[in-house]
KEMARDO-934688 format. One record per residue (C-alpha): z negated, y negated, x negated. Coordinates in steps of 0.05 Angstrom, whole numbers, plus 5000, padded with zeros to 4 digits. Layout:
N
ZYX;...
END
This chain:
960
315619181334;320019101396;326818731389;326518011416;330518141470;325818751496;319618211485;323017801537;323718451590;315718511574;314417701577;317917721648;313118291677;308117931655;310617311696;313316931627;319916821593;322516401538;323815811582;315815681593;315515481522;310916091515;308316281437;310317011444;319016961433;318816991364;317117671320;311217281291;309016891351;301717011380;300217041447;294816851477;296216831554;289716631605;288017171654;289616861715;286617021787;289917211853;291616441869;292416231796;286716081773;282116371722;278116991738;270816881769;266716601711;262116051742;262115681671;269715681663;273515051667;281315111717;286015021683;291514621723;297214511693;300515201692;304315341767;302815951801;306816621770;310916711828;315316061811;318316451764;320517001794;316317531770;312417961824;304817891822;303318661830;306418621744;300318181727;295618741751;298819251726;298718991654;291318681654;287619041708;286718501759;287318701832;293918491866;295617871890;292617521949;295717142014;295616451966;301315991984;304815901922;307215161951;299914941960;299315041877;300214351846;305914151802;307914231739;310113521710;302913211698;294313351703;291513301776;286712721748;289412051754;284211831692;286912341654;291212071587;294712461544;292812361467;298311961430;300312481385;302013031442;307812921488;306413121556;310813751585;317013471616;318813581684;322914291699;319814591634;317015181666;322915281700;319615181766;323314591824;318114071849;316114211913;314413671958;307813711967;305513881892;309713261871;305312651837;306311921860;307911371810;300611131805;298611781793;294211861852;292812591862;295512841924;290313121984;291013841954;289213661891;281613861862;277413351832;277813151756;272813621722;276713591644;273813201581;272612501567;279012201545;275111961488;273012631463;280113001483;277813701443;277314211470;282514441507;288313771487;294713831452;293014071369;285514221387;283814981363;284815441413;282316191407;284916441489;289216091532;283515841569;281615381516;287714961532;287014521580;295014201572;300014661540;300115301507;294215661454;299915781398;299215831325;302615211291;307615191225;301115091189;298915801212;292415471259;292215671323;291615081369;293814841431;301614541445;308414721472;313215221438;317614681390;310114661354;309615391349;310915751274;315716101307;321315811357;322816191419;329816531427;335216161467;337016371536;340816091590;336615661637;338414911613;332614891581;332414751502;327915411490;328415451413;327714671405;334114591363;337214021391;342114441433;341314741496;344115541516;348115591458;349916311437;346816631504;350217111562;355017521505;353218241542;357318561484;362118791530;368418601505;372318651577;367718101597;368117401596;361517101598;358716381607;353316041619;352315591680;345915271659;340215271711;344815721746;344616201689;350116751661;355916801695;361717441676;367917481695;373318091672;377217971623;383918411605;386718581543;385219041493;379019441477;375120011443;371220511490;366920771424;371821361412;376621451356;380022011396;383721521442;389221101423;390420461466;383320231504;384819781551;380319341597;380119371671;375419141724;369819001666;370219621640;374719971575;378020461598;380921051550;387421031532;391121701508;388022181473;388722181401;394822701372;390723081322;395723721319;398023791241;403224371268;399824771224;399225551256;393225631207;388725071228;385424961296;385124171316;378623721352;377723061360;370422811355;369822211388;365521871311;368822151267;376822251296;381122921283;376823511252;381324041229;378224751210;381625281176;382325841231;384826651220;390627021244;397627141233;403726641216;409226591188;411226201123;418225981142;421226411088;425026981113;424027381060;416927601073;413527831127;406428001158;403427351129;395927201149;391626501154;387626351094;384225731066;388225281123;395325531093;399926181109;398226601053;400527361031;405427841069;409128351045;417028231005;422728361048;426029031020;432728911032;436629601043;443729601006;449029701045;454730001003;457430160931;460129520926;454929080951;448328770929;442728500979;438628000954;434127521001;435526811020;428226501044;432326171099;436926711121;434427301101;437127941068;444727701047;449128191025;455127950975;460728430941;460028560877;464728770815;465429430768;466530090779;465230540837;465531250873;469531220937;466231900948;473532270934;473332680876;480432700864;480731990845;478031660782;476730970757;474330770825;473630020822;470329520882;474729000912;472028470954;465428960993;469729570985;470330160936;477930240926;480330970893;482931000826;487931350791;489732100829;486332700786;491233090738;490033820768;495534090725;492834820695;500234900664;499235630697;506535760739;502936270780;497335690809;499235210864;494534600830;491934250887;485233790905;479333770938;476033120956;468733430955;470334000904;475833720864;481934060828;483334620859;488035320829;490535890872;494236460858;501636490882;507236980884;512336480853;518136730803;515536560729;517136880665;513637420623;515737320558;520837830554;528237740544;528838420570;526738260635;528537890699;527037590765;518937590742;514337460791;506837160799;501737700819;494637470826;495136850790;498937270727;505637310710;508338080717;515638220696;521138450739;527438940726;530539030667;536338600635;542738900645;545838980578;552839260585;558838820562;563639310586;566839230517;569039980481;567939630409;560639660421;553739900432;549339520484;542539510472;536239080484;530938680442;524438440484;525037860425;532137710423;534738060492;542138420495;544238760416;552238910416;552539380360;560739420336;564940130330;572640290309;579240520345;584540380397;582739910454;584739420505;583938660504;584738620572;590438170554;597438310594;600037860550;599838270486;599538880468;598439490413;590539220406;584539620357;577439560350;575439030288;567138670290;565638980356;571838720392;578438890412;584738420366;590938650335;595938610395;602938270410;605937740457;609338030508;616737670521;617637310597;624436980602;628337020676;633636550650;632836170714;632835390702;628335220757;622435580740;617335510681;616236290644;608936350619;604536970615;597237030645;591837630610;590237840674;598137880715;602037910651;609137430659;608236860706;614236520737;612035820761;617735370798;618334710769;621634080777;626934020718;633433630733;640034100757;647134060793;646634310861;654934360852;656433700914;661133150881;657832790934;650432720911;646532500852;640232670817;639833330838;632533790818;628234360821;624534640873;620835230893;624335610845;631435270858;636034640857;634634260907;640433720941;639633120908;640932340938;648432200967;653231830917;653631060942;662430950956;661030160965;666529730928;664329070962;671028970986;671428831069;678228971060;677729721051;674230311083;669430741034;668331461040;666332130990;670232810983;664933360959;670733560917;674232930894;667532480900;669531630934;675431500969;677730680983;682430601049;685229891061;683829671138;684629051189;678828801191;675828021194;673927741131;672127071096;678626801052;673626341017;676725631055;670425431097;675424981136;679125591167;676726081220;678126701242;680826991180;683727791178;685228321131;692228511112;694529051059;687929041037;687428281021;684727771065;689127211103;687426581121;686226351191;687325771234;683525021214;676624771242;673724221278;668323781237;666323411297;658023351302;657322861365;652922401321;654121711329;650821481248;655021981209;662621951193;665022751203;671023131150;671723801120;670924001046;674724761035;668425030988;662724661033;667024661105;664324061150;660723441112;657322891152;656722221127;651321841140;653021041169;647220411169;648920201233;644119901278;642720491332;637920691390;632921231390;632421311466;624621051457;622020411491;615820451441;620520121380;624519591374;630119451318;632020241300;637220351255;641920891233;638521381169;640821941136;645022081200;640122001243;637121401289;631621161260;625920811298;624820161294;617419751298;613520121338;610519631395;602919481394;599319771455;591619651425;587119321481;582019261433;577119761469;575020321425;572820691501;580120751515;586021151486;592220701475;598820951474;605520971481;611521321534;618921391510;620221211581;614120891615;611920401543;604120241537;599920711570;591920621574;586521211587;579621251574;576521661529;569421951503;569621831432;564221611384;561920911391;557620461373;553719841430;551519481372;543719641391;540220011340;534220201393;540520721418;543421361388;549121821406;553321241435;559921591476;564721311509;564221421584;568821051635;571520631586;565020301563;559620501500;553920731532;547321051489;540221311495;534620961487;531921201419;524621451415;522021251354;517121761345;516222021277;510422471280;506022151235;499922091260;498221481210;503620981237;504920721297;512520691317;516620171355;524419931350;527519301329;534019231361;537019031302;533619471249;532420011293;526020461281;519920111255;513820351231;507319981212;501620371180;494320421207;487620661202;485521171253;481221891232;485522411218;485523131194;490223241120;489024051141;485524131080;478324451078;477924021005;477123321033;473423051091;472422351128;479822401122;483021681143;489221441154;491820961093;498520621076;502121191130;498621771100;492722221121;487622331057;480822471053;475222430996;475123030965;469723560976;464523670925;464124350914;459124320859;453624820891;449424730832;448525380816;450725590742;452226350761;459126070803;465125790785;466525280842;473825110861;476424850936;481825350969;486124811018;485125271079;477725531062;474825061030;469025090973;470025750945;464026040895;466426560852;462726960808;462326910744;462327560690;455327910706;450027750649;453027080634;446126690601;443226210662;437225840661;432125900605;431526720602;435526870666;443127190666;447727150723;447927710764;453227750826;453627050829;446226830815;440926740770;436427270762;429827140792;424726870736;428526350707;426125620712;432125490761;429326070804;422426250797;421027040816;415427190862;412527720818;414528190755;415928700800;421228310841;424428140774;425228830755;427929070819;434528520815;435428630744;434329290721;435329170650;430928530644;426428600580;419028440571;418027690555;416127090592;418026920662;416326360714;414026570776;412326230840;409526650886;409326220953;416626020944;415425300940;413025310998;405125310985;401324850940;402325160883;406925090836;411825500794;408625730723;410226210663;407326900665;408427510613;412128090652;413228840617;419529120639;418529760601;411230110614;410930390670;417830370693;416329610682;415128980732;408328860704;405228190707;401128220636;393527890620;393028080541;389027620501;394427030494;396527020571;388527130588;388426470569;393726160599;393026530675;385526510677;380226040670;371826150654;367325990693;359126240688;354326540746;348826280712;350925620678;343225480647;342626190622;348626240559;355226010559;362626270569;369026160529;375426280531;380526210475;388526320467;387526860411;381527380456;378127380515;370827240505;364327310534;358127000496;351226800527;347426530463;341326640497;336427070479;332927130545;327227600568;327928420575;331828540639;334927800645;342527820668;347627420654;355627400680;362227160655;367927130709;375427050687;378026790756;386926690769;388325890749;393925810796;393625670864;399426180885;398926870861;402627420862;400928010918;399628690885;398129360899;396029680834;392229530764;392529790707;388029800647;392630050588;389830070518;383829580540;379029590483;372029190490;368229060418;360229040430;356928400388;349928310375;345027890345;342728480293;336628960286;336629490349;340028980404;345229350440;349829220486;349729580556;357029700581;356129900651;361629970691;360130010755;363629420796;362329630865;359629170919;359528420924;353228330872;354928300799;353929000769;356629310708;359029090646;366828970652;371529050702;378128800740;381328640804;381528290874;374328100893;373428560963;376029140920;372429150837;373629820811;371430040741;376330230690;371730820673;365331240702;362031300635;356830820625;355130730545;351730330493;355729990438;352229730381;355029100337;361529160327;362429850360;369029980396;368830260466;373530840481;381530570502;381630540575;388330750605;389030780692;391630650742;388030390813;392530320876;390129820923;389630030998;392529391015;396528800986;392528370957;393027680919;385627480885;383627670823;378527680772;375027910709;367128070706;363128140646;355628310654;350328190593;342528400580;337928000545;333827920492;338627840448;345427500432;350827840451;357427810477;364028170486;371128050454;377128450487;381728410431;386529040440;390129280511;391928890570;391028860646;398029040685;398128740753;403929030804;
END
């Protein structure tokens, strides 16, 4: 059924709306319009009563040709619509109304009166109007307000509606069962009491709409806020009626592996889109979109650099290379014990190259080594009976013989190769050799026996001795002699005779007498004249006389000093004595001098201090006070000055600066303290790298000290002043984490403080991890998945294996069934179990799938089955079990096999039929992967009727 407000669109073609108070505006209204003619009246029937109360269709706007078209009357004739009568009462003037029906007011049809359709007061019909042809107001039915009604036509006043009752009779809409909708005319149309309410919202919320009555909606824009029906713009906003879009909606999640819409119902749609990214860890490359997230690439293989170095992979920086500790080989093989220092290999100790040959020079070779070659050097041969030996290809060959001859007659010379020269004795007359003796014979193979020869020259001045090889030796020597002069003394030898000795001294200490020597007699004493001291000091000029001295004429004790009295003693000769008398020095600078110890003393020295310390006071003997200025040290009493001098007489200084270089005070002077400093606050720099925010407090730069903690348990942390944090390394294979060791400075990858990204990447930074569990974390962190615990092997295989036995089975994988109503699948911690219980027809299938639990998984490139065992179970009689192994394709074929879904392989070729409880053969192989690849799972395939199932209980599954 049409909506109301498409009945209205269809009531005004037809020439209708609400405001007529028509039957047909509510959804179970009836209508029951009249079929009107070209002018408004009914169609030609001869027997059909005009109905006149109802205005001509055109009053209400609709056009005439819509009547025809929707009840197949021919259009519209030339009729004047103003010569129609009106609409507010009957064209009879003996026409009454029935008590119980109110008449239709005036306007009800929504039609103005026009002047010549209008009715007087006395209800006289105007000249237009027809004659009164309706009922006897005694007998108002039918056609009067509540008389039955089956067409419009039956009404002669009002409407043919059907009442609350449910009859259909004639009256106006507030009768009918079912009110009209309101619209906006002025008109009460659904009878309620109000008039327009709730009409002209157009649901257009940039409108603002009104109604006006008669005049009917009225809309205006309205600005503000909006929605334009689409959740990809942000913002709507009104203008000129209308919403206008604001921006569009941001749906980009910065994701590389998504590709972004908006759809204007439903907002962002993001879909999962292919290609290459990159995972923001450094450490891998060649990563691909998958499942919305950047999945795979291949491990960084960081190349080592040196000896002394170890590369491992930061995910933000990349490959870093750090020095490591140990031994070394600087690639110099004539050095050992080669230890690394800082990235370097330093050499070691030099090689000993000493062959303890003499006839090798013992050299080295960096590439070769110790090197030995043959030299001609002088060496020994082992024989005593040789000499000069020398080295002849690298051996030691001897040289001539020993001469053996002692030139001694007493014996035989001979040689020994052991013991070298043999001096055999023999007997007779020989020679010592000796000058010194003689009459010498042979006695124990040398020459003895002979006597001292005398050597006496009786001279005094030499020494007689006797050499073996001259005979008598005469040496001059120094003894005392007489050299036969009265006149000299300590006479001795020389070079063979007596020598002159020193002249005899004739002195009596007598100036009296002349002294002289006779080489005969020895001193002679001759008296003379000449002056001499008669031992009076108060004579002069005294003389010698017969060998005596005489005294000489007195002296004069006179010393011209006016404070001492003058006299003569004969032992001292002229004595002053000192007076007290008063005196004058012949100085105006004293006052009140007086005679002391025989001199003129000075008096009081007179005061010439002016009280300046710029000037130098003083003193002439002849001028008095004398005043000059100076440039001594001073001081100007300021103590804002320093290095105050005297200049011109006065105390001048310079201005003191005050500056004492800390950067935490600030500095001013106080002219009577002098330099003042107050501390502050200002930034600073204590140039150390082991604080920071350093501030200024109480006059001194500090900082909060660093911390240098960099959680890792593989460093010792300490804070060097001009570096700063310094992370040292501490001793290789010290126990970190739960099952990691420290090695160079970190924890070796699979410890819960640093997950590994697979077995393999385990083994390859710490060659002597052993099997056990690890964690791994494959993505980094950086994917959804988190870190878990996965068996590795480090020893099959030359290790880095990622094991699924039976326990770990368990733990990495989880069951799930192809065909969940045909059987079941379990898995438990102790095997790794396949069971259908369903004993289905011949031929049915059935399929267990083992699929990887976590969400990140490690990348590998090979498989291998090693000692994987299956055990066939069946439900007894002749039920087998068909282990086919063929795991090709993307349907499920074969009985049991491994790997990443685009690439199943079977462990073996050999398909075969195990029985209950039959063992299948050990598989052991190998399959490498053409590609990386990161998916895994198990299949198990099963054959009905019967129960069966499959328990791996031996072997495991090595992923790399």
């Amino acid at each position: 059924m049409p909506s109301p407000s498409k009945r209205r669109i269809v009531l005004a073609v037809l020439g209708w709306s609400c405001g007529l108070h028509l039957t047909a505006c509510g959804d179970d209204a009836i209508v029951r319009p009249a079929v009107f003619s070209a002018t408004g009246g009914t169609a030609a029937t001869d027997t059909q009563t005009a109905v006149s109360d109802a205005g001509p269709v055109a009053d209400h706007g609709a056009p005439d040709a819509g009547r025809s078209a929707d009840f197949g009357l021919p259009p519209e004739a030339d009729a004047d619509p103003d010569a129609t009568p009106g609409v507010d009462g009957l064209p009879g003037a003996d026409f009454t109304p029935a008590p119980d029906v109110d008449p239709l007011p005036e306007g009800d049809l929504g039609a103005e009166p026009q002047p010549d359709a209008s009715v007087s007061s006395d209800t006289e019909p105007s000249a237009d109007t027809a004659p009164d042809t309706g009922p006897d107001i005694a007998n108002p039915c039918p056609g009067a307000p509540s008389c039955p009604c089956k067409v419009q036509a039956d009404c002669k006043t009002g409407l043919c509606i059907v009442n609350a009752a449910g009859a259909q009779v004639c009256g106006n809409t507030c009768d009918a069962k079912v009110k009209p909708i309101e619209s906006c005319n002025g008109i009460d149309d659904d009878c309620d009491g109000a008039t327009d309410e709730g009409t002209c919202e157009d649901g257009n919320s940039c409108t603002a709409d009104s109604c006006t009555g008669a005049l009917g909606c009225k809309t205006v824009s309205a600005p503000g806020p909006c929605s334009d029906g689409s959740v990809c713009s942000q913002g709507d906003s009104c203008a000129n009626g209308a919403c206008l879009a604001g921006p569009n909606l941001n749906c980009n999640d910065n994701n590389p592996c998504t590709s972004e819409m908006c759809a204007a119902d439903k907002g962002c749609q993001i879909q999962a889109q292919a290609g290459p990214c990159d995972d923001g860890n450094a450490c891998t490359y060649g990563e691909a979109c998958a499942a919305a997230s950047c999945q795979g690439g291949f491990a960084v293989q960081c190349t080592k650099p040196g000896v002394c170095t170890t590369t491992t992979c930061d995910q933000g920086k990349g490959c870093v290379t750090t020095p490591t500790a140990g031994f070394c080989q600087d690639g110099n093989a004539c050095t050992s014990g080669d230890a690394c220092s800082g990235s370097a290999c330093l050499p070691g100790a030099i090689a000993n190259c000493d062959d303890q040959n003499p006839c090798t020079a013992d050299g080295c070779d960096k590439d070769k080594g110790c090197t030995h070659s043959a030299t001609a050097a002088p060496c020994s041969d082992g024989s005593q009976c040789t000499q000069t030996d020398q080295c002849q290809g690298g051996v030691c060959a001897g040289g001539a013989p020993v001469n053996c001859k002692d030139s001694q007659v007493c014996t035989v010379d001979t040689c020994d190769p052991a013991k070298g020269c043999v001096f055999a004795p023999v007997a007779g007359a020989c020679s010592d050799n000796n000058l010194c003796t003689g009459g010498e014979a042979c006695a124990n193979g040398g020459c003895a026996g002979g006597k001292a020869v005398a050597c006496d020259d009786l001279n005094p001045c030499t020494s007689d001795s006797c050499a073996t090889d001259t005979g008598c030796v005469f040496a001059p020597n120094t003894a005392a002699c007489s050299d036969g002069d009265a006149c000299t003394i300590k006479d001795v030898c020389g070079q063979g005779g007596c020598l002159i000795g020193k002249p005899l001294s004739c002195n009596d200490n007598k100036p009296c007498t002349t002294d002289s020597c006779s080489p005969a007699t020895g001193c002679v004493f001759a008296a003379n004249t000449a002056a001499c001291d008669d031992g009076n000091a108060c004579t002069g000029t005294d003389g010698c006389k017969a060998g005596q001295c005489a005294a000489g004429s007195p002296i004069v004790c006179d010393d011209k000093k006016p404070c001492t009295f003058d006299t003569c003693d004969a032992a001292k000769g002229c004595m002053a004595i000192n007076l007290a008398l008063p005196c004058d020095d012949g100085s105006v600078c004293t006052v009140g001098d007086v005679c002391k110890d025989g001199q003129c003393g000075s008096g009081t020295a007179v005061t010439c201090n002016d009280g300046n310390p710029c000037t130098s006071d003083a003193c002439d003997k002849a001028k008095g006070c004398t005043v000059t200025p100076n440039s001594a040290p001073c001081t100007d009493n300021n103590a804002c000055t320093g290095g105050d001098t005297c200049k011109s007489g006065a105390c001048n200084g310079a201005q003191l600066a005050c500056n004492d270089t800390n950067l935490c005070t600030d500095d001013y002077c106080d002219a009577a303290k002098g330099c003042q400093t107050v501390a502050n606050a200002l930034a600073c720099n204590d140039n150390t790298a082991c604080t920071h925010n350093d501030g200024c407090k109480s006059g001194t730069c500090a900082g909060a000290a660093v911390d240098c903690d960099d959680k890792n348990p593989c460093t010792t942390d300490t804070c060097d002043a001009s570096k700063g944090c310094v992370h040292s390394a501490v001793a290789n294979n010290t126990k970190c984490g739960d099952v990691g060791v420290c090695l160079v400075g970190a924890c070796s990858p699979g410890a819960d403080i640093n997950p590994a990204l697979t077995c393999k990447a385990i083994k390859a930074a710490w060659a002597a991890a052993p099997t056990g569990t690890y964690w791994l974390d494959p993505d980094g962190f950086i994917g959804a998945g988190a870190k878990y615990q996965a068996k590795c092997d480090m020893v099959a295989f030359g290790g880095g294996w990622m094991v699924i036995d039976n326990q770990w089975a368990f733990k990495l994988l989880t069951m799930t069934n192809v065909n969940p109503t045909q059987g079941k699948c379990q898995l438990t911690a102790s095997e790794w179990r396949t069971w259908d219980g369903f004993d289905g027809a011949p031929g049915s299938t059935h399929f267990c799938l083992a699929e990887k639990v976590s969400k990140n998984w490690p990348t590998y490139t090979e498989l291998r089955y090693d000692g994987l065992q299956l055990i066939g179970y069946t439900g007894g009689g002749n039920n087998v079990f068909d282990l086919g192994l063929d795991c090709y394709g993307t349907i499920y074929v074969g009985g049991f096999c491994a790997g990443p879904l685009a690439q199943l392989v079977p462990p073996n070729t050999t398909s075969m039929t195990l029985g209950n409880g039959v063992k299948s053969p050990v598989f052991n192989k190998t399959q490498v992967f053409a590609s990386p690849v990161a998916d895994f799972q198990i299949r198990s395939r099963e054959e009905g009727p019967q129960l069966e199932g499959v328990v791996w209980n031996t072997g495991a599954i090595l992923l790399r």
